[in-house]
Phi, psi and omega in degrees: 000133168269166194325108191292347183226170175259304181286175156268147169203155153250101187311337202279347194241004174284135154284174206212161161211180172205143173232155177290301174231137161241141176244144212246050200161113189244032150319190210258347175277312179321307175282297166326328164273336185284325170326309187291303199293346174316311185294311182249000198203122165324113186262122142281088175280136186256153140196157211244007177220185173315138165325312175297340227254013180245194182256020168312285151010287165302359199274113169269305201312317177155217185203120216257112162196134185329071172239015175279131163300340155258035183236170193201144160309331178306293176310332207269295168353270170336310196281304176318297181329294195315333195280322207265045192335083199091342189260343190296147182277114146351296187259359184246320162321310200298309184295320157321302169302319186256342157257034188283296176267342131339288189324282181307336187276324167281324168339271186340313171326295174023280168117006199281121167310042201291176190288151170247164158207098222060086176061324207235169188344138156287124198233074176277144167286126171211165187343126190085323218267117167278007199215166158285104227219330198291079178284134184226184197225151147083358168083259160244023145295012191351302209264346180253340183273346166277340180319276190305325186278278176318312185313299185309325178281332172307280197307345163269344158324131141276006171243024164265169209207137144239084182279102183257145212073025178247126163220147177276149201268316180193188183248194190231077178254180194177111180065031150090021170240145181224126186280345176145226184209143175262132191245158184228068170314146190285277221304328166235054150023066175211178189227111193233168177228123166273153196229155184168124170324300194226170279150113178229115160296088196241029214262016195056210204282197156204082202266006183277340163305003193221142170312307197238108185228151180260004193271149183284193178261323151353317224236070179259018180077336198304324185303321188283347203266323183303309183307277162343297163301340170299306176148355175315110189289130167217144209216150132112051193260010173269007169247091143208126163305118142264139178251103188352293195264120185215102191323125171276067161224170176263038176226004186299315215030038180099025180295148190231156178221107217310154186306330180304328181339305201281328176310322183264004165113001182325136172231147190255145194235153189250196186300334176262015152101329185290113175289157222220294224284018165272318162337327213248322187185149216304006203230345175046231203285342180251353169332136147348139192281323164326302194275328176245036095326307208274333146334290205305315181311316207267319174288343177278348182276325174329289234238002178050025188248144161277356169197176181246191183213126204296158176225116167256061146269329191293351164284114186304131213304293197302285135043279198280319191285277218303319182260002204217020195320321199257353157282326208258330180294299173339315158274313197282339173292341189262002188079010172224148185276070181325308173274031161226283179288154197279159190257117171300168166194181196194172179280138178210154158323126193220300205226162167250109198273284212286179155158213202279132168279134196216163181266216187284333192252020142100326136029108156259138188313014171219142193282112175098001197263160155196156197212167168165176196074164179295358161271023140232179191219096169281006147124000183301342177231018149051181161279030162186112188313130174268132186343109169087358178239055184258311192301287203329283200299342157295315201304284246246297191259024161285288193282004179246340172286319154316279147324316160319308210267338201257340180244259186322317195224061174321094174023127144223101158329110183277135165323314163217132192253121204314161175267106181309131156191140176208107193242046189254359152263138164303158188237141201076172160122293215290333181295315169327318184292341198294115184242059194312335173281343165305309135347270161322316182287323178280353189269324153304309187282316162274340198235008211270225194295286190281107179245161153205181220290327187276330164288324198281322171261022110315319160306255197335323164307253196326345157277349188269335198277308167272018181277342183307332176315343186262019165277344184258154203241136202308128164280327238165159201283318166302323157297304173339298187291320185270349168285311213266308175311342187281338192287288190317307197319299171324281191295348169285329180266000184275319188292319171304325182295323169323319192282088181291037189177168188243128208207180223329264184277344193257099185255123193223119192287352199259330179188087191282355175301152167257143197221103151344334197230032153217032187268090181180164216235133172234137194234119166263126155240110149354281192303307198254351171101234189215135193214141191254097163268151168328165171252116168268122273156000000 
């Protein structure tokens, strides 16, 4: 079993604080709940690099809701089910889809510019998606201009806190309540205990186990690795998106090219010049993302290329400048010319479908735990995330951790909070161990777009064997961060291995099938193992 802290403490010897909520995250869930939790309850929001430094930010294509006059939740539903193939949580889709265009309407209050057109919403289309849904801002800046707009409104609250270069280290729990948290300041190198009614997990992905990601280097797992060691059920970790067009170059650094492209007629072309993706599915270039990554995969292998190639020519030039500003600049610092040359591009690590499990109203098996965002997983995107309802579901389950706290079950503060000591690690040692590359690859090569069974518990060997590393206590924030990948990793190949069939993002060349009697959820806990639940389905 592993260690419930990276440090060694004595709480009694810590320096201290106490907040009504601490949130763990400075994404569009993280601020969006502190905005909301703000009206009523003193907020510490963490973030553990500059604020700005996560992947909201990065999100370009938008943010998807039935506000198209031929569009509906009902259409929205549907579409969300198909894509998440077979895996979607029911009651957590419905409350997404239908408190979805609420949401995006408060955005506006807001103040977030999104794009227009003759007055009204600008509406792009992107994969999986039947109707035109996509609101966006900034043409495919989305994620950073809703970023800067909630940011601005945060940071002028005076009953928001915001601390940047703080990063959390582990929670603080004791009988299945969680108390706050140990945090690790950058800036005087220390260790503190934050104190807190309630505890919100806003902390994102962990798209930093792969070599090549569209995700910043923040997105090192820790909310999910913390939870977890803590006692936390955490489900569905054998689903992580890859997203098809991800610029192939080596200077790209994981620059992604967002799906609305394809929305606008974008087409994929292979070494030989050919569109291949009508070949694979009736959805041709907007199929799922699952399916045209395993595409995109299958011509490059065909075909012994390193990467296939978007062709934006088919986009009207002026077109391509107006919605796609920061692709098209993006490509032209790199040398190519998007309205004339075809763009390489290639499948890169883009989302983590699973992460700590919570119910609708954001809810964790520990008293005072709340998640959102993608480091949680209520089961809304199934095994395969739908295009654009990643911003939403920060949006949407933000705000319901919020109504929840503010309404149904008002904040209660615990009177006294146990004395806290944990001494079961050596001390020192663990940043030396840390190989991040070591990591990465192998977590590519077993665990990547394809598995199958005898690599994956090959994986799984060579992680149990440095998981012994973590007897040692974290030295430095760089260890900290290569423990919670090391974490993830491990579980991410136990749940893959788990899975005996192929079913949205989880492709096992070993059982390439989708299998009925496997319509069904694996849930990890530290305390409790492993456990297989039913699909409200």
């Amino acid at each position: 079993m592993l260690p419930q802290y990276l440090v060694n403490f004595k709480l009694a010897e810590l320096p201290q604080e106490e907040t009504d909520v601490l949130i763990i995250g400075s994404g569009i869930a993280g601020l969006y709940a502190a905005l909301k939790l703000s009206t009523g309850y003193r907020v510490m929001l963490v973030t553990k690099e500059e604020a700005e430094n996560g992947s909201t930010e990065l999100a370009q294509g938008g943010i998807a809701a039935a506000l198209g006059e031929n569009d509906s939740p009902a259409a929205h539903f549907e579409d969300t089910l198909r894509a998440g193939a077979g895996l979607c949580d029911r009651d957590a889709v419905a409350v997404l889809v239908e408190e979805g265009p609420r949401r995006v309407r408060e955005l506006i209050e807001l103040g977030v510019p999104f794009d227009r057109e003759d007055g009204k919403l600008a509406l792009g289309r992107e994969g999986a998606h039947s109707r035109r849904r996509i609101v966006h801002a900034g043409g495919d800046a989305t994620g950073d201009v809703i970023w800067r707009c909630l940011a601005a409104r945060a940071w002028q609250e005076p009953r928001i806190t915001v601390r940047q270069g703080v990063m959390a280290l582990d929670l603080l729990v004791a009988d299945k309540r969680c108390y706050g948290a140990l945090v690790w300041e950058g800036a005087s190198n220390r260790i503190k205990a934050v104190f807190a009614g309630a505890t919100v997990l806003a902390s994102g992905g962990a798209g930093r186990l792969f070599p090549v990601t569209t995700n910043p280097p923040v997105a090192t797992g820790d909310g999910l690795a913390m939870a977890y060691r803590c006692g936390a059920e955490v489900v569905d970790l054998e689903f992580f998106q890859f997203h098809p067009t991800v610029l192939a170059h080596p200077a790209a650094g994981g620059f992604l090219i967002s799906e609305a492209v394809r929305g606008e007629g974008a087409v994929l072309r292979n070494s030989r010049g050919e569109r291949f993706m009508p070949a694979y599915h009736p959805l041709a270039e907007l199929a799922p993302r699952d399916i045209v990554s395993r595409a995109i995969s299958a011509e490059m292998e065909r075909h012994k290329a390193a990467h296939v190639f978007l062709d934006l020519t088919t986009i009207q030039p002026a077109v391509l400048e107006r919605r796609f500003p920061r692709i098209v600049a993006a490509c032209r610092k790199l040398g190519l010319e998007p309205t004339r040359d075809w763009v390489p591009v290639a499948p890169a690590a883009h989302y983590f479908m699973g992460g700590v499990r919570t119910d609708v109203w954001g809810r964790t098996n520990i008293d005072g735990l709340y998640a959102c965002g993608e480091v949680a997983c209520t089961g809304v995107h199934g095994a395969n995330r739908l295009a654009s309802n990643s911003l939403l579901e920060g949006v949407v389950f933000s705000a319901r951790i919020a109504e929840f706290l503010l309404g149904e079950s008002p904040l209660r503060r615990p009177q006294r909070v146990p004395p806290f000591i944990f001494q079961g690690l050596k001390e020192g040692g663990l940043e030396k161990r840390a190989d991040l590359s070591w990591l990465q690859r192998l977590v590519q090569e077993k665990v990547g777009l394809c598995r199958n069974g005898p690599e994956l518990q090959d994986c799984l060997r060579e992680l149990e064997v440095r998981l012994n590393d973590l007897g040692l206590a974290a030295d430095s924030r760089t260890a900290a961060a290569w423990a919670n990948l090391l974490t993830v990793a491990w579980l991410m190949a136990r749940a893959a291995a788990w899975r005996q069939e192929s079913r949205g993002a989880h492709y096992r060349l070993d059982f390439p099938a989708s299998r009925p009697e496997w319509v069904k959820r694996l849930v990890l806990s530290r305390e409790e193992g492993i456990k297989e639940v039913k699909v409200n389905a």
